[in-house]
Backbone as ProteinMPNN parsed JSONL, in Angstrom:
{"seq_chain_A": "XXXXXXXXXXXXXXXXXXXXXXXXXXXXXXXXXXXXXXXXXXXXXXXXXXXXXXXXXXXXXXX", "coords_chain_A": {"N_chain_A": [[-64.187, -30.224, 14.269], [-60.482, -30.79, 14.904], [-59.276, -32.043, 17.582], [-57.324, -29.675, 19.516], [-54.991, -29.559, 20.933], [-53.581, -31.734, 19.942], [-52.289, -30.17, 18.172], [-49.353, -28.664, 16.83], [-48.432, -26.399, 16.842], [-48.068, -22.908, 18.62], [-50.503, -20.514, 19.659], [-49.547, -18.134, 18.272], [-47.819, -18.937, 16.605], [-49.375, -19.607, 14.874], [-51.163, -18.275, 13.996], [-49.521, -16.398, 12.353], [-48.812, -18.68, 10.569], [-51.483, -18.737, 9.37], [-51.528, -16.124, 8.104], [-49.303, -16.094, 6.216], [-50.282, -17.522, 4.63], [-52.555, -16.624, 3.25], [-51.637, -14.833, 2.089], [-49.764, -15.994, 0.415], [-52.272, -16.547, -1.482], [-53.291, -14.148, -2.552], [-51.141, -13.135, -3.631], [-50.738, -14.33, -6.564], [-53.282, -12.522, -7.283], [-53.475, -10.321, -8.786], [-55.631, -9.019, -10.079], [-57.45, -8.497, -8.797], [-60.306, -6.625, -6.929], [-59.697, -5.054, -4.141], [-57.947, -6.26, -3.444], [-55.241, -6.045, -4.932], [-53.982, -3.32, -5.983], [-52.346, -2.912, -3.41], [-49.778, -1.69, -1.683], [-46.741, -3.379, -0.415], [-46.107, -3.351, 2.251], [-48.685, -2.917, 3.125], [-49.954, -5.098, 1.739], [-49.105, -7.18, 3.778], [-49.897, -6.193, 6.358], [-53.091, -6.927, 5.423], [-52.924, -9.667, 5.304], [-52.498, -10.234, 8.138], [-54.964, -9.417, 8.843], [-56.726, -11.32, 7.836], [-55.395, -13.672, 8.642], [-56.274, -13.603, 11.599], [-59.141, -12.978, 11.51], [-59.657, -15.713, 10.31], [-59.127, -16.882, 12.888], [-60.457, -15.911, 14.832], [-62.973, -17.226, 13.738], [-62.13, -19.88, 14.276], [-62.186, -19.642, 17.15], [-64.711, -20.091, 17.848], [-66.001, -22.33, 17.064], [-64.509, -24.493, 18.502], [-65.203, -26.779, 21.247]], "CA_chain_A": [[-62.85, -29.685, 14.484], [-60.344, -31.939, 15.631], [-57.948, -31.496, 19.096], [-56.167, -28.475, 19.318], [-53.932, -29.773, 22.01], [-52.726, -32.295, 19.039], [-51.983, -29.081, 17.096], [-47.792, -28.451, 16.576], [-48.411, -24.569, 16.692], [-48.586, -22.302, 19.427], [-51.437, -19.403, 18.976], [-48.534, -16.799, 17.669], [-47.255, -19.301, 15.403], [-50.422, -20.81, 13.987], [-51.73, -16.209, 13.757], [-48.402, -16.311, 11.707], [-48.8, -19.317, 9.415], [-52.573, -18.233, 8.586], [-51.124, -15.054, 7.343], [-48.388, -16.407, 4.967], [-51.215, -18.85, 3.365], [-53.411, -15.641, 3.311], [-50.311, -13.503, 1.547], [-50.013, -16.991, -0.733], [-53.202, -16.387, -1.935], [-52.775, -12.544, -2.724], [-50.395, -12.967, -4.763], [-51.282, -13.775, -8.088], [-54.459, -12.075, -7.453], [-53.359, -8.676, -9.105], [-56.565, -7.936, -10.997], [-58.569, -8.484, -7.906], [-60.218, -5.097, -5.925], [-59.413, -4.735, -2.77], [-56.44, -7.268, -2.631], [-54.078, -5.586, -5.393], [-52.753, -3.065, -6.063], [-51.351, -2.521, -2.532], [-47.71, -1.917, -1.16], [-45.703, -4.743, 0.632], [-46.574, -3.471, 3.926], [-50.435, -2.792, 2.745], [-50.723, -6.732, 1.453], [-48.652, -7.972, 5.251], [-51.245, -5.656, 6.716], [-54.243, -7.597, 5.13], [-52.833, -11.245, 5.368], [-52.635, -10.656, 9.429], [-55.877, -9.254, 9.34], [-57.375, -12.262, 7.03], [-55.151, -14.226, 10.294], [-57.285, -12.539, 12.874], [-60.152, -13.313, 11.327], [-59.223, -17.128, 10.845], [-58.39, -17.486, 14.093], [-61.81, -15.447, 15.632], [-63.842, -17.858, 13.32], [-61.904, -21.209, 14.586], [-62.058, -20.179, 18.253], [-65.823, -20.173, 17.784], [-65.823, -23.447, 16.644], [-64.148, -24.839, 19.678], [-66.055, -27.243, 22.329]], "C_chain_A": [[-62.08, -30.689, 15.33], [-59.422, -31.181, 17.351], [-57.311, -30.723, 19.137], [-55.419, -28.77, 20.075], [-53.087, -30.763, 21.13], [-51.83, -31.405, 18.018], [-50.437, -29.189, 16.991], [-47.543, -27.136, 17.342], [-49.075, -23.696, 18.151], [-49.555, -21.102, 18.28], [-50.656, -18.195, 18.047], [-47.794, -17.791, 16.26], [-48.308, -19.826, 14.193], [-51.143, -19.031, 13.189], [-50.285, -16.369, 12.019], [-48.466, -17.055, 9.94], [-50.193, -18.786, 8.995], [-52.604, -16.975, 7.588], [-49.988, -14.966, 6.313], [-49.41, -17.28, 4.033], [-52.324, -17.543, 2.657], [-52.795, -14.76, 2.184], [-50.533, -14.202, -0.014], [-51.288, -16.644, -1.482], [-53.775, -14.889, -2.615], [-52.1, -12.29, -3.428], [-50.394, -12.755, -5.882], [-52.398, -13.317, -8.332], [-54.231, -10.46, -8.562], [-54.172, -8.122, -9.656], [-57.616, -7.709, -9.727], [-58.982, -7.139, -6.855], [-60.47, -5.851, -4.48], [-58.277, -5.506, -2.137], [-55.222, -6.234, -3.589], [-54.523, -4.675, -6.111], [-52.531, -2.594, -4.854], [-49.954, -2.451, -2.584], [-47.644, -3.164, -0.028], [-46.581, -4.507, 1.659], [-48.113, -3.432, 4.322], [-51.166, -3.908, 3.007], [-50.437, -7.395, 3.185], [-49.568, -7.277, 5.743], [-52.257, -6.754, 6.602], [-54.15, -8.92, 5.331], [-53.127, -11.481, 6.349], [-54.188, -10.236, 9.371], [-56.727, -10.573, 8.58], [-56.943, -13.603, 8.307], [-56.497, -14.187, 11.614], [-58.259, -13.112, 12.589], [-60.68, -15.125, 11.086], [-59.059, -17.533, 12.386], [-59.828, -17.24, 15.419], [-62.878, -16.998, 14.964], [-63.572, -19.851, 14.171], [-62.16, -21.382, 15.917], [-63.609, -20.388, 18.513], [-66.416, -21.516, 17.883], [-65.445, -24.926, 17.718], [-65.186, -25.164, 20.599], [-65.86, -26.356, 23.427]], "O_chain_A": [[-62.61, -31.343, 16.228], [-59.192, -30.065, 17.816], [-56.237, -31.043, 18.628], [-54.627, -27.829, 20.019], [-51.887, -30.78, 21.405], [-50.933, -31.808, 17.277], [-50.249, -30.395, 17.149], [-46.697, -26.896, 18.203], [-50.214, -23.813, 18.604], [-49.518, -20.857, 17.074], [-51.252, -17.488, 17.235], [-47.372, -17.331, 15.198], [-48.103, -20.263, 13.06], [-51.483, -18.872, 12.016], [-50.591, -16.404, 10.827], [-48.321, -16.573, 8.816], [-50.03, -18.199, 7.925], [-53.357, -16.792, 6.632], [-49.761, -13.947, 5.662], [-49.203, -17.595, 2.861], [-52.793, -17.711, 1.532], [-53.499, -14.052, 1.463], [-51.013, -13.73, -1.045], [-50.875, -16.352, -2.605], [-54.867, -14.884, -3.183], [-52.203, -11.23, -4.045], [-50.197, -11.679, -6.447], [-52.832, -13.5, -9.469], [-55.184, -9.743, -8.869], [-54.022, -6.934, -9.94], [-58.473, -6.825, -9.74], [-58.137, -6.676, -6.089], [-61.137, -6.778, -4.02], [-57.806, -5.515, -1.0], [-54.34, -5.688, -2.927], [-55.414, -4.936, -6.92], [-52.445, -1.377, -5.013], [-49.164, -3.014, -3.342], [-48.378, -3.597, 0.859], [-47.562, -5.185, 1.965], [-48.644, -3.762, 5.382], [-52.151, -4.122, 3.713], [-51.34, -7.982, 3.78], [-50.584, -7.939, 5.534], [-52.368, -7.525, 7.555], [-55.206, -9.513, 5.551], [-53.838, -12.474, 6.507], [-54.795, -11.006, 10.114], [-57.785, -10.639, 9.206], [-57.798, -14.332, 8.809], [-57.327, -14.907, 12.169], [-58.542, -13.99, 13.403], [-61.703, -15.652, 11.524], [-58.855, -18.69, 12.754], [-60.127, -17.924, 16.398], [-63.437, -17.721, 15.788], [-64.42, -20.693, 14.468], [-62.365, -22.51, 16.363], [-63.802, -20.959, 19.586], [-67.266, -21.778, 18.734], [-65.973, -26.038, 17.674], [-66.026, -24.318, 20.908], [-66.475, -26.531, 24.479]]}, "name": "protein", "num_of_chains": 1, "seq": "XXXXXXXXXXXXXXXXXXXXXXXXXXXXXXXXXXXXXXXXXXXXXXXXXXXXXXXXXXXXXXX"}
């Protein structure tokens, strides 16, 4: 893992972008169970929590 102090992203913005790449990926999933068929606020739901879980796994990772 490289430097997180080189990073751009504070922790609220980096929670943020992991959950639009998360959403990205959700998208054209629509045959897939347990990603679609949700509502809007169902899938933003699941992207932050797919966040969350990115973010538990990276701080692990961390010297």
């Amino acid at each position: 893992m490289s430097n997180t102090a080189a990073l751009p992203f504070s922790a609220a913005e980096l929670r943020d972008y992991f959950a639009g790449q998360a959403l990205v990926g959700m998208l054209p999933m629509p045959s897939r169970p347990g990603v679609l068929p949700l509502t809007v606020d169902q899938m933003a739901e699941r992207a932050y929590e797919y966040a969350d879980a990115l973010l538990r796994a990276r701080s692990k990772r961390q010297p």
